[in-house]
C-alpha positions in Angstrom: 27.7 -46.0 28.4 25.7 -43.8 30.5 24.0 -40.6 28.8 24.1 -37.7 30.9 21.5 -35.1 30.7 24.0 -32.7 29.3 25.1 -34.9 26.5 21.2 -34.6 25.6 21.8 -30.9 24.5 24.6 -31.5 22.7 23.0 -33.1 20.1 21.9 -30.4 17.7 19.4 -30.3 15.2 22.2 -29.9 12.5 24.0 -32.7 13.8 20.8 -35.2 13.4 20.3 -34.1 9.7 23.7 -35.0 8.8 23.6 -38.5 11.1 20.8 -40.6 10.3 21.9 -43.5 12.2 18.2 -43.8 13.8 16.9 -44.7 10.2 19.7 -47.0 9.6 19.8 -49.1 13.0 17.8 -51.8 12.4 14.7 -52.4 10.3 12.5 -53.9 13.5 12.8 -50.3 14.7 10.6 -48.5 12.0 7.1 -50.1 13.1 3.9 -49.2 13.0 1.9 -48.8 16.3 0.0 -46.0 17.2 -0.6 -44.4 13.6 -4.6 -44.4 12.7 -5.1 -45.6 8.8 -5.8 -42.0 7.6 -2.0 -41.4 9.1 -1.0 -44.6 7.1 -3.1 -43.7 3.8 -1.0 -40.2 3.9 2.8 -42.6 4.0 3.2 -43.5 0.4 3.1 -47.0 -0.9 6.5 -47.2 -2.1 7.7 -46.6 1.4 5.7 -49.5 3.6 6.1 -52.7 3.9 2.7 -54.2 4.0 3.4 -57.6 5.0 5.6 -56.9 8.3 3.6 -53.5 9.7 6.4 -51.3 9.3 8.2 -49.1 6.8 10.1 -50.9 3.8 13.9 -51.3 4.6 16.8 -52.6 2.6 19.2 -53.9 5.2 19.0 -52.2 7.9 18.2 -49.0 6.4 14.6 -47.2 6.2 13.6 -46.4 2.8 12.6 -43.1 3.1 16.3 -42.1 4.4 18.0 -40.2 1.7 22.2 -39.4 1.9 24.8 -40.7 3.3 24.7 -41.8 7.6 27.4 -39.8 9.1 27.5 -37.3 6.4 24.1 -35.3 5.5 20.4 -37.0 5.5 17.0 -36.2 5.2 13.8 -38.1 5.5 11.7 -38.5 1.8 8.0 -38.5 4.2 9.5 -36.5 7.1 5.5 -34.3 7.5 4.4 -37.9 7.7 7.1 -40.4 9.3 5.2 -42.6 11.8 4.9 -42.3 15.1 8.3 -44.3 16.3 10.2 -41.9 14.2 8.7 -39.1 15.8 9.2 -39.9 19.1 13.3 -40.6 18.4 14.8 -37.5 19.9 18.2 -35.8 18.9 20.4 -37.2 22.2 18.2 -39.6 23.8 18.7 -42.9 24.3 17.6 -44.3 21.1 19.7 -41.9 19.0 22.9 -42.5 21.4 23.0 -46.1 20.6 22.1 -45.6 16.9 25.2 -43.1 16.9 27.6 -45.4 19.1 26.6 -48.1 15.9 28.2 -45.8 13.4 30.8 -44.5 15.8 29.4 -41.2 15.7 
C-alpha cells in the first residue's frame, strides 16, 4: 500500500492518541540511538530495558503505553520518550504500517 501525501494529513493528532499502534508494533522498534545519558538518566528505570538498549516491552508492546490500541492511549514518559518515538509521525510511514497491523 502506497501512502499518499494526502493520507499524511488525515491522520490527526486525536486519532494518534486513541491508536497507539506505533508503541505496540514490535519491541525492536523502541531503541535507543541518538539519546545522550542525561536524556536516558531523565527515562525512568522501570521503563528501560538495560540489557537490550531499548525501552522494556511485554510482547510487543512498550511499557510506557497506557490504554487500550485502537481505543484511547497515552504515553506514561511522553516529555521524555526517546528519540525513535519522537521522530514517529501521525501518517507517515512508520505509523501507516503500525495502523495497517491493527487494521486501523
Amino acid at each position: 500500500m502506497t501512502v499518499l501525501p494526502t493520507q499524511l494529513a488525515a491522520i490527526t493528532v486525536s486519532e494518534c492518541r486513541t491508536c497507539g499502534a506505533c508503541c505496540s508494533f514490535s519491541p525492536e522498534w523502541p531503541r535507543f540511538s541518538l539519546e545522550s545519558d542525561a536524556d536516558l538518566d531523565r527515562i525512568p528505570q522501570a521503563y528501560i530495558d538495560d540489557n537490550l538498549g531499548r525501552m522494556r516491552c511485554s510482547g510487543n508492546r512498550c511499557a510506557a503505553l497506557v490504554g487500550d490500541v485502537g481505543v484511547q492511549t497515552a504515553c506514561a514518559i511522553y516529555t521524555m520518550r526517546p528519540a525513535v518515538c519522537r521522530a514517529c509521525l501521525p501518517g507517515d510511514e512508520a505509523c501507516q504500517m503500525a495502523r495497517r497491523r491493527f487494521a486501523l
